[in-house]
N, C-alpha and C positions, 0 to 999 in steps of 0.2 A: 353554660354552667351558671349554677345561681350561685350567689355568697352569702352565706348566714353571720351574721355578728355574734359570738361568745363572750362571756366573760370568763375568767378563768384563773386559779395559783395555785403554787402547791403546799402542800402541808406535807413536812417534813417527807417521806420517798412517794408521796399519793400527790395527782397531777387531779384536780378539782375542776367541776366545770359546770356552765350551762348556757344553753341558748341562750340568749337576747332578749328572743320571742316570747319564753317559754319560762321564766324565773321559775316556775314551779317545780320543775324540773331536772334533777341536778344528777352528775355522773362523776364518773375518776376512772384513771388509766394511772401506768405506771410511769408512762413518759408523756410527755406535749403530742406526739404522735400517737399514742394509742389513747391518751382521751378523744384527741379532734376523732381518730376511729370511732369511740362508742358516742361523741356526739352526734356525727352522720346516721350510727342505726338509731338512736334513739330517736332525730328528726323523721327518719323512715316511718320508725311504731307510732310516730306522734301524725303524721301528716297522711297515715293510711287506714287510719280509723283502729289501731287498734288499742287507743290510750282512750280511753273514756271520759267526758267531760274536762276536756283541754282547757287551764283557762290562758288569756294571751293579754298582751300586752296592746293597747293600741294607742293611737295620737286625737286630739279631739282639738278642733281649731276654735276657739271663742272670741268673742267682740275684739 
């Protein structure tokens, strides 16, 4: 099983969220559990081509 990193709060009954990966991309559930829910399909639509022009986050090692 792989682990994804979120960030994530809530705003007053809305549970806010988003990949790690993926900042551009953000969702909300009604609880902690049903955001981490539409995290998972959203990482699905994102990581099965069906999001268009993904952008990501990446590390870059310099001198």
């Amino acid at each position: 099983m792989q682990a994804l990193r979120f960030v994530y709060w809530q705003d007053g009954d809305a549970w806010l969220g988003y990949l790690e990966e993926y900042p551009d991309y953000q969702t909300q559930g009604t609880s902690l559990e049903d955001l981490k829910d539409h995290l998972r399909d959203m990482w699905s639509d994102i990581t099965s081509g069906h999001v268009p022009a993904v952008r990501r986050v990446g590390e870059l090692d310099v001198a």
